[in-house]
N, C-alpha and C positions, 0 to 999 in steps of 0.2 A: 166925118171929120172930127177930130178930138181938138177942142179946146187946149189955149193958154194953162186956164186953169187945171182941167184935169193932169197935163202933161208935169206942171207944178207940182200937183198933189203925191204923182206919183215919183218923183226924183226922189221924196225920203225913202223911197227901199234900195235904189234908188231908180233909175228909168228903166228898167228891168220888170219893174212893175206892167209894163207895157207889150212886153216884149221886146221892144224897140233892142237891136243889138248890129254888131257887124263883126265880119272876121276880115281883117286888115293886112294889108301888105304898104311897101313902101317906092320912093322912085327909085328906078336902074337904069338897064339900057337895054331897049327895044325898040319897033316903031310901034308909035301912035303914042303910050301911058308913056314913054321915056322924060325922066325929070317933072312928071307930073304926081300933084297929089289930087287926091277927089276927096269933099268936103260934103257930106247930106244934111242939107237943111229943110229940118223938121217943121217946119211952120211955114217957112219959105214954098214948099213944095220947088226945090233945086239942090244943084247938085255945084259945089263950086271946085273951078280945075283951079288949082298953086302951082307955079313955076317953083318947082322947088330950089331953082338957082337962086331966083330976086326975091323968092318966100311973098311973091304979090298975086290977085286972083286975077288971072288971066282972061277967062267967060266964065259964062254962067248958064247950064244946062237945062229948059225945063222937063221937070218929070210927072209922075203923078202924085193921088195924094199922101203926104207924111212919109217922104225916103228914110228908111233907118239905114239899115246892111250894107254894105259895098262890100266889093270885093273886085281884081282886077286879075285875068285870069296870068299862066306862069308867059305864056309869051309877050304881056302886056299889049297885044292889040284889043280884048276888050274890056268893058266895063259892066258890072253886074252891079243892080241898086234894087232893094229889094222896098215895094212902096206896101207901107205899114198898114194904111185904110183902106187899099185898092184889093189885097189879095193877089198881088202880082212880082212879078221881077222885069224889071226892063232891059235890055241891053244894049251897051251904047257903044259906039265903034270910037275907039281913043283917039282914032287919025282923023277923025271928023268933029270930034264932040256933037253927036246925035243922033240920038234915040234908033235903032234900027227896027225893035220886034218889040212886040211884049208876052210875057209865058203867063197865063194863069196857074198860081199854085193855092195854098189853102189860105184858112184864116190867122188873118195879124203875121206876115211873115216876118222871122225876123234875122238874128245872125247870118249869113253867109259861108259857106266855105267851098272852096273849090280843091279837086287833087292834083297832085302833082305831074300828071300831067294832060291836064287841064280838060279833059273827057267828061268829066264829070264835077255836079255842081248843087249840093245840099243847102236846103231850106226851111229851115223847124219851122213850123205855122203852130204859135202860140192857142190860136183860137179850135183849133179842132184838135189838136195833141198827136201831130202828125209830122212829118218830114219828107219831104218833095222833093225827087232824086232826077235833075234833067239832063238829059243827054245834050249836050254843048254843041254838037255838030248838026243837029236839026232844032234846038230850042224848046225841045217836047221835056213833058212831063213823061218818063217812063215808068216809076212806081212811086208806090207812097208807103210811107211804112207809119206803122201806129208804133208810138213812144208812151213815153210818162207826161205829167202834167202840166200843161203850158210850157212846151218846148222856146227855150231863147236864145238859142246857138247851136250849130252844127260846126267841130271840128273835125278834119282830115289829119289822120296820122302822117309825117313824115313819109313813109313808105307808098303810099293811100287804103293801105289794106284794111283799117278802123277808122271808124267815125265814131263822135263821141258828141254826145248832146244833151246840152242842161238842160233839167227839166224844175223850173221855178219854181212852180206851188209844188210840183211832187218832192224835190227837195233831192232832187238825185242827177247821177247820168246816166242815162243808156250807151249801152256800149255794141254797135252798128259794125255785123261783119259788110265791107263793103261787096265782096262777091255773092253772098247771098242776097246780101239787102237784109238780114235777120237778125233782131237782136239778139246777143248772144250774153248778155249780163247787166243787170242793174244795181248800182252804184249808191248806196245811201248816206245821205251826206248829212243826216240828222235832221231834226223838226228847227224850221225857222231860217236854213238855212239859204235859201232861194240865190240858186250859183247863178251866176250872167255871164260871164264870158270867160273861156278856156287860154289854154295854149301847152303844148305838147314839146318836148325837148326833143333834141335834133335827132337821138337817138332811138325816141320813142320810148322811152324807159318810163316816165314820168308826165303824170295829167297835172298843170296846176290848174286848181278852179276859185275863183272870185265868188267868194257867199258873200251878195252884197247886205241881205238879213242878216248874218251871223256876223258883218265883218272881220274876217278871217279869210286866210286860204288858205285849202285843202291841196296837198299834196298826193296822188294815186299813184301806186306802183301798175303800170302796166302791164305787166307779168300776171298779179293777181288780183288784178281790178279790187283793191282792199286801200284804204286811206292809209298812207306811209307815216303821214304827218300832219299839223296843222299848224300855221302859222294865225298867231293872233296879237289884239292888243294893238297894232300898228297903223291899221287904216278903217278910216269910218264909211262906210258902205261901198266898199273897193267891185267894179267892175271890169275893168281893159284889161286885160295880161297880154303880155308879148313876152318872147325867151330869145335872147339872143344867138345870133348862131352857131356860134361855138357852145352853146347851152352854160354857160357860165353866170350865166345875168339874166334876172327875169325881172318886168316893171310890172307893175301895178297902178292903176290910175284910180287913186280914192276919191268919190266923186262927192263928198261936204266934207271934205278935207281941203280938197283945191291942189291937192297935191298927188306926184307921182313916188312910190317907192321903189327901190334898186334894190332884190334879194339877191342874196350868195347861192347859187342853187346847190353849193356844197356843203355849207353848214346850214342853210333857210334862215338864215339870219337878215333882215334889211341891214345893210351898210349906208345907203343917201337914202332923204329926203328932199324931192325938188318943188320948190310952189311955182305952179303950174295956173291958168286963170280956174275961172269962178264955174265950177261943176264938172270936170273933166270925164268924160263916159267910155273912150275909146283908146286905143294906144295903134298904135305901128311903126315897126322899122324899117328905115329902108334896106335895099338892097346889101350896102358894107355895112351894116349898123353904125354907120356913123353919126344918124340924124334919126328919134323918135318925135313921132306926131302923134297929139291927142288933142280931139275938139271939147271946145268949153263949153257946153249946153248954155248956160245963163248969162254970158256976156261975150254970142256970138264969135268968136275967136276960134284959133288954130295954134296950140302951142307947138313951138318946135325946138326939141331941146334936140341941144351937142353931146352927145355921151362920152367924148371926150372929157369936158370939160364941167359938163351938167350947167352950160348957159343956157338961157331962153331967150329965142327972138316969139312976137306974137304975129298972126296975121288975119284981119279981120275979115272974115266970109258971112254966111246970112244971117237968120234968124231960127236960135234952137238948133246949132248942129249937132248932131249924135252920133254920125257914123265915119269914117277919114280911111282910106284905100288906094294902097296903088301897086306897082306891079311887084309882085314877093319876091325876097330872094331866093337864089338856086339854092337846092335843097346839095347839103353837104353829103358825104359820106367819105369814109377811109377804112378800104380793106389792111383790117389787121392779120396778119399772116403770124400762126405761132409755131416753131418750132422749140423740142425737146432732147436733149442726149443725154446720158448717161454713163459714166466713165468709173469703173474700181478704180481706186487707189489702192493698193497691198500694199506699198513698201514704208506707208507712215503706220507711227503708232498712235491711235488704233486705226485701223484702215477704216475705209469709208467707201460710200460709191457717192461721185462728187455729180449735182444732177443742173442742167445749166438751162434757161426757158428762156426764149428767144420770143420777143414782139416783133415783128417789122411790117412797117407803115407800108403800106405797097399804095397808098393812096386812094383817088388823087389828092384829098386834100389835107392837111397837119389833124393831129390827134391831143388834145391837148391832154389826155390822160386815158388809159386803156390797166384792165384788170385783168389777169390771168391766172388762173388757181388749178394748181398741182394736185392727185390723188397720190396719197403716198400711202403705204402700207399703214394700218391700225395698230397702234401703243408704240409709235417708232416717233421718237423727239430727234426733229434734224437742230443739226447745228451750223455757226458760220454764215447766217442769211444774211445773206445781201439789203442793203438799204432801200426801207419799202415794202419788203417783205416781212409777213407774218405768219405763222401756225396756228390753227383751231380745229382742234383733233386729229384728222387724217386726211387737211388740205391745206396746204401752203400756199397764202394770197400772196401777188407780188402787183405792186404798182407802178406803171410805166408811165411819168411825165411826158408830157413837150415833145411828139415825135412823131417830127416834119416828115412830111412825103417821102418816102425809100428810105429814110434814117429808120437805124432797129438797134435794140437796147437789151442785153443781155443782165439774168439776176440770176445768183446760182446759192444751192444750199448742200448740205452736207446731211449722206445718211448714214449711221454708223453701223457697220456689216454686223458688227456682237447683237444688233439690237434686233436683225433682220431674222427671219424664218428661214431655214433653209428650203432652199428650192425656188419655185419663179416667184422673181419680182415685178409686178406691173407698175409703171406711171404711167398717168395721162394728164395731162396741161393743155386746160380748156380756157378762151375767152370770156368772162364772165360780164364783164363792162369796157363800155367805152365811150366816148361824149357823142360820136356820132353815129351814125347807120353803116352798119357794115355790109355791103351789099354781095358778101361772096361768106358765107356761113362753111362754106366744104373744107374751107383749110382754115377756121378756128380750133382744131384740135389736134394732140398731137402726144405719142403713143412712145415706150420705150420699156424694153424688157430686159432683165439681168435673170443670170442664173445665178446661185448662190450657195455653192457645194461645202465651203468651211469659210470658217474667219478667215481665211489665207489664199481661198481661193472662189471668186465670181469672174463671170461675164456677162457683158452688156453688148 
């Protein structure tokens, strides 16, 4: 059992020092976790359920010793609390509130993440430098993978197909193919930096990580596991991160600050500040993101802010909470479907082959912004582009706003034939970005060929 004190000593990195962590969801609609939040009190040895309607603690769960992690899997029937001293995970059936099993995994476990759909459920164990992979439909440990140093977070990508896991003293992440179980890249995020807790944009594109050492957060392009960015200066030993779901908004809970930050995930700039109580270590949203939750370590609490409005109601749960979970929301995606034509113009001066890129949203759900870039021929300046669009050497970006389910938004540019090679002309207009998971890759690309026998005469 760890001590008042020691758990003090360590908040100045801040409770990360411990390992102590959780990967968090928020209430929706299910049985059992529906409109519930789970609260781990670290001293307490419990776990406290919030009605998230009347924001009051409903019961109170015993667990073992020192609960950090929660996590509550995507159907919301159950509950995962990972106990900090015990070397265990327990699972608790949300229709019951009580304890059903217990998993042994390694030492000091700590963040949580489960995937998407819900098979599977990662464990960094701080204390041996390890990560505990259990199969959810028998409760078994089925591998263990060796990480970097004092692991204190497992994240699940969007998809589930990467797992990504801080490693504190080693100052990095591992980057976990989930079908091998192999790590396949390590992430160095400089000396001092001891990351604590992740979160991944809807579309996978981007890691943000909490160096609560370095105060700061590292931005990872997921593409080339290489640090995009780093946001600094703004929070004193920042921990929680959550990204909202439309990936527009990411918080941060700075834990001797007492406050949560709101970044722009499109410029990383913070736009709010919210004071939040006294030590906040964790974050989650719920289901619509309409309601974030983070627990206060030092003055027992549950902040719950309105992200509408960025008000706070508080609600008092045990003693030392660290960790706050409830059931995640559905993971988004929006197939973008691109289509490409290409049309001569001859009868204007100077003729042109006028080339038109079609987005369309095929769903299910809105797109709040989607990127498509054109291969156009080499030393060839279009003209006439569409609003949004731009040229950088021999591809033509176009950005596609706001576009709802089966809406599709056409940009077109202009190539001038004088400028062309005679003979074939290839384009192709590919997807390069979008906010969310495109779960149909086949028809992000799309192809178009002109012949080009004089200035006066092509076809496409």
């Amino acid at each position: 059992m760890i001590d008042r004190r020691t758990l003090s000593a360590a908040l100045v990195l801040p409770l990360t020092a411990l390992g102590l962590a959780v990967v968090c969801a928020a209430p929706a609609s299910a049985a059992g976790a529906t409109g519930r939040v789970y609260a781990t009190n670290f001293i307490d040895d419990t776990v406290s359920v919030i009605n998230a309607a009347t924001n009051t603690v409903t019961t109170t769960i015993p667990v073992g010793n020192n609960p950090g992690g929660v996590v509550v899997d995507p159907a919301g029937n159950t509950v995962y609390v990972a106990d900090f001293s015990d070397g265990k995970v327990e699972v608790i059936d949300a229709a019951t509130n009580t304890v059903t099993t217990t998993i042994p995994v390694g030492s000091v476990p700590g963040y949580l993440s489960i995937n998407p759909s819900g098979t599977r459920l990662y464990v960094p164990n701080a204390g041996d430098n390890t990560v505990s992979v259990i199969n959810t439909a028998t409760n078994t440990v089925t591998t263990t993978i060796a990480v970097g140093s004092a692991p204190t977070m497992a994240q699940v990508s969007p998809t589930g197909s990467t797992v990504y896991v801080t490693n504190q003293v080693g100052n990095s992440v591992s980057v976990i193919n989930a079908a091998t179980n192999a790590v396949t890249a390590t992430i160095n995020l400089g000396l001092g930096a001891s990351p604590a807790e992740t979160a991944v944009t809807p579309n996978g594109g981007n890691l943000y990580v909490a160096n609560a050492g370095a105060d700061s957060v590292s931005v990872i392009s997921t593409a080339t596991n290489t640090v995009a960015t780093t946001i600094t200066g703004a929070c004193d030993k920042p921990g929680g991160v959550k990204i909202t779901p439309d990936g527009t908004a990411a918080y941060v809970a700075c834990g001797l600050d007492n406050t949560v930050l709101v970044i722009d995930t499109a410029t990383n700039t913070v736009t709010t500040t919210i004071p939040v109580g006294a030590n906040p270590t964790d974050l989650a949203l719920d289901a619509t993101a309409t309601h974030l939750y983070t627990p206060n370590l030092a003055d027992g609490t549950v902040s719950v802010i309105g992200t509408a409005t960025n008000t706070v109601t508080t609600v008092t749960v045990g003693a030392f909470p660290v960790g706050v979970g409830a059931q995640p929301p559905a993971v988004r995606s929006a197939d973008v479907d691109v289509d490409l034509t290409a049309s001569p113009q001859l009868q204007l001066l100077p003729p042109y082959i006028q080339v038109d890129v079609t987005a369309h949203n095929l769903g299910p759900d809105a797109v709040a912004s989607a990127t498509l870039s054109t291969a156009i021929p080499t030393g060839v300046t279009a003209t006439n582009l569409s609003s949004g669009c731009s040229q950088t050497g021999a591809t033509i970006r176009c950005t596609y706003p706001n576009l709802a389910s089966s809406a599709s938004a056409t940009k077109t540019f202009r190539l001038p034939i004088g400028l062309l090679t005679l003979g074939t002309v290839s384009l192709a207009a590919t997807r390069t970005a979008s906010n969310l998971i495109d779960p149909n890759p086949a028809n992000d690309t799309a192809t178009d060929t002109c012949l080009v026998l004089s200035v006066l005469l092509a076809t496409c």
